[in-house]
N, C-alpha and C positions, 0 to 999 in steps of 0.2 A: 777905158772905163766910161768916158763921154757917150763913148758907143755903144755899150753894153745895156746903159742905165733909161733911156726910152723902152728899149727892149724889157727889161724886167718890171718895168711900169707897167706897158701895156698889156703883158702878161698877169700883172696883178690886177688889173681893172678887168681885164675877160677870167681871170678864174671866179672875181670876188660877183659878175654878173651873171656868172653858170651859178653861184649855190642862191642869189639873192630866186632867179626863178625856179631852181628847186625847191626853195622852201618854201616859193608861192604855191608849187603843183603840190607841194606836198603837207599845205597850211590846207589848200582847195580839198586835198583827199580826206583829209580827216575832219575838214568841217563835212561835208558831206553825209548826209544821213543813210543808212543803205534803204534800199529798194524793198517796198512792203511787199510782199505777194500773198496771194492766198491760193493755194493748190486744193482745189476740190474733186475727190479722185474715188471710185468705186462704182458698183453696179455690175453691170452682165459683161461675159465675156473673153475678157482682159485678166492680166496677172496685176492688178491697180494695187495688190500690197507690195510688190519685189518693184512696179512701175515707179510710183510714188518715191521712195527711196531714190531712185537713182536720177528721179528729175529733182529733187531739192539735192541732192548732194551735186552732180552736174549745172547746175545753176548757179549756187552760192558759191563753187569753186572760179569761176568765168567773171564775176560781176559784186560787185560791194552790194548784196541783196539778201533777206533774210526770208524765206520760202517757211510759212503755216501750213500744216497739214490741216484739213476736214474730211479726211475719212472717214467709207459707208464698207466694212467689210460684207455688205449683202450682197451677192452675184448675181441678183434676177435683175430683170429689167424694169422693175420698180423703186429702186433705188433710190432716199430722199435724204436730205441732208439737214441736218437737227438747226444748223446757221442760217439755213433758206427761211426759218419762220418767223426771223428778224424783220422788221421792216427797214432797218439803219443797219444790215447784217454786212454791210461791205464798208462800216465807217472804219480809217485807219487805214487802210490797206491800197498801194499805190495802182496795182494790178492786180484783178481773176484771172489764175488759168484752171480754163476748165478742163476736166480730162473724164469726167463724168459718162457713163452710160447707162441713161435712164430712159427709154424707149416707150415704156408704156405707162409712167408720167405725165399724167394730161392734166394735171388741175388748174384752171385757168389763173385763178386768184397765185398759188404757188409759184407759179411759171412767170405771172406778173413781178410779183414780186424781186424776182430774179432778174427780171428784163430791166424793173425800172432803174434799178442801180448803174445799169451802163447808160441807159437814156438820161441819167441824171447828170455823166461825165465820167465814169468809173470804167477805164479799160478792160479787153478783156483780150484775152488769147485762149483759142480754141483749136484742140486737137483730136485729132481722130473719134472716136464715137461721140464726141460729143456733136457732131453736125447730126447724127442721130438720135438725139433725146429730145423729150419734151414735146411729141409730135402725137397729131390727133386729128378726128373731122379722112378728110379724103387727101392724106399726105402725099400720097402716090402721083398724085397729079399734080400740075401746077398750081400752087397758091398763089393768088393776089395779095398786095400790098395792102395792110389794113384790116383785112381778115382776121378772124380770132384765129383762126390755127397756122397764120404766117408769123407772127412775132418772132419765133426764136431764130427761123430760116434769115429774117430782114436782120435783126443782131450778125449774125453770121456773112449773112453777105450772098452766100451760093447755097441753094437748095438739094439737097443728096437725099437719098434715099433705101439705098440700098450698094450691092457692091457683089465684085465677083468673086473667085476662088483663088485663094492667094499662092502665087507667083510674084517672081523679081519684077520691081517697076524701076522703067530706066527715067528718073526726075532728069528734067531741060528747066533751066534755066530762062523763062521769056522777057523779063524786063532783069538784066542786068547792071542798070543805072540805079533799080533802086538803092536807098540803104543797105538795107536788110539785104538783099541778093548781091550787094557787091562784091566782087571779088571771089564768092562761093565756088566752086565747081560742083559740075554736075556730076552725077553718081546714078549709081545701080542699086538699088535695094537685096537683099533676101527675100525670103519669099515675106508678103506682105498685098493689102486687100489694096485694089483700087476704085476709090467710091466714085459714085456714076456723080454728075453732075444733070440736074434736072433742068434750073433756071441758074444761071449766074445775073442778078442785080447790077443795074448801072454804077449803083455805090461801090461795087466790088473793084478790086483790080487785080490782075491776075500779073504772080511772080514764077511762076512754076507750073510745069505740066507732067503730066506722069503718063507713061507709055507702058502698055501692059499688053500679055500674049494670054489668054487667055483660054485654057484647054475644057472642052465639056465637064461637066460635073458626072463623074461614075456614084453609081450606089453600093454600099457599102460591102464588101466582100464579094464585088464582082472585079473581075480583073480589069489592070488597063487597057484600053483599044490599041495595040500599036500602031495603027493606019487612024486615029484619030488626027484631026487635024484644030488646031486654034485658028482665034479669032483674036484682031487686034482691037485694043479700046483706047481711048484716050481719054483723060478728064483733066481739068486744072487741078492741083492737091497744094498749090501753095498761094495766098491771098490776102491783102487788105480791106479793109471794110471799114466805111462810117454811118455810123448807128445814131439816129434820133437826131433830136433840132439841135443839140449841141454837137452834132458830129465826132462822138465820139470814137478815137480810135480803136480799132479791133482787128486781129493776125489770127488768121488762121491755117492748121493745115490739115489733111486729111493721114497722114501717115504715123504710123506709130501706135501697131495692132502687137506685134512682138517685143520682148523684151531686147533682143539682139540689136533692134532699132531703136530705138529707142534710147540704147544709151553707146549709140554709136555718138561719135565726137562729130559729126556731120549734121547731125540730126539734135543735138543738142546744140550746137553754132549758131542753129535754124533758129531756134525755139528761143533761145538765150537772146538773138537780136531781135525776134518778134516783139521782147517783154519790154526792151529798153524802147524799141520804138517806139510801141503804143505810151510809154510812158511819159515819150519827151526826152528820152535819154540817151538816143543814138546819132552819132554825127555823121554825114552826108558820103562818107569814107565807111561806114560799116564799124568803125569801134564805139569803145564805149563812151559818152561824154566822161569831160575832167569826174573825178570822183568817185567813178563808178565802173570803172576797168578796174581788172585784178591783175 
């Protein structure tokens, strides 16, 4: 019994020190507030009413975060959002992701206005068409820094333009030290656009690159060339970015034209750790901080 009873001590001191820091993780989870986001989603293109869905339910499932819709069901590339005319239009909210495609969107004053909320501190994550909005002046070429019609490009980080004919992109992994990429694997896409890279920004850093084969473009009800042959392209499609004198954090990627991608569990992993980064909310391992894993 002398020998028995250190043993069932010490067994009571390590059960009673397993529940005293469960109840600390699990005091930390519930003080925890979730994660604001704001999903701004419509314009040309894209299927942004079936998109929208499946990225607020794929997000709040992953992460203690409560995703706002601002849906524009308009499909042209004029596409404006009734919250952009706020000047304080992103108070409350811990994250933008933009998902937006509004291409022929040039009003300086509106566009500022959007800009300055991240230049203010207010993160943002940026996905696929949205590297294409808000573009105007001679976008086709390289803008300079400070220009009226680089601001949205410098927010973003990498300057795109355009893109080819969608085919599978094989995504690589470049910097797998980061957070956000740790531990990822790399994958193969469906078919899916690869957007050119024009200028990548010193600010930028590049997590991913996308490998694409790229076949002529046929018009429409002429047959295929069997003896055509592809070209290959490369661009970066996955990236960080610091925006304005407060260096605010910003994730972008370019992928996520189809719906099939988009709510692939790969492609929301992405995007899920984009929002916690830029938030301050991802640890150096790739999960979520204390409070904010699901």
């Amino acid at each position: 019994m002398k020998k028995i009873f250190p043993l069932i001590l010490v067994a009571a001191v390590s059960l009673s020190g397993w529940f005293l820091v469960n109840a600390a993780d699990s005091a930390k989870a519930e003080a925890a507030k979730p994660l604001r986001i704001l999903l701004v989603a419509g314009g040309c293109c894209h299927d942004y009413e079936t998109q929208k869905t499946i990225l607020k339910a794929g997000i709040e499932s992953r992460i203690n975060a409560v995703v706002d819709i601002e849906f524009n069901p308009d499909k042209s590339t004029g596409a404006t959002f009734p919250i952009y005319e706020k000047d304080n239009w992103a108070d409350g909210y811990d994250v933008i992701l933009h998902d937006e495609c509004s291409a022929s969107v040039t009003d300086p004053v509106y566009v500022k206005r959007i800009l300055d909320a991240h230049r203010n501190g207010v993160p943002a994550v940026n996905i696929h068409c949205a590297m294409h909005s808000y573009r105007w002046g001679n976008f086709k070429e390289a803008v300079k820094l400070g220009e009226d019609n680089a601001g949205w490009y410098e927010m973003i980080g990498i300057q795109s333009t355009g893109h080819g004919p969608q085919s599978p992109i094989d995504i690589k992994y470049t910097d797998k030290e980061h957070a956000i990429s740790k531990g990822l694997a790399d994958w193969t896409t469906i078919n899916e656009e690869l957007y050119n890279n024009v200028q990548v920004f010193d600010s930028a850093h590049a997590l991913a690159s996308g490998h694409q084969i790229q076949m002529p473009r046929k018009k429409k009800g002429e047959p295929a060339d069997p003896n055509a042959k592809g070209t290959e392209a490369e661009s970066v499609v996955v990236w960080t970015n610091e925006f304005g004198p407060k260096k605010t954090r910003i994730f972008s990627t370019t992928i996520g034209h189809n719906n099939e991608t988009v709510a692939d569990d790969r492609y929301l992993d992405l995007v899920t750790r984009g929002l916690l980064w830029v938030s301050g909310h991802l640890k150096d391992d790739g999960t979520a901080a204390d409070g904010f894993g699901k």
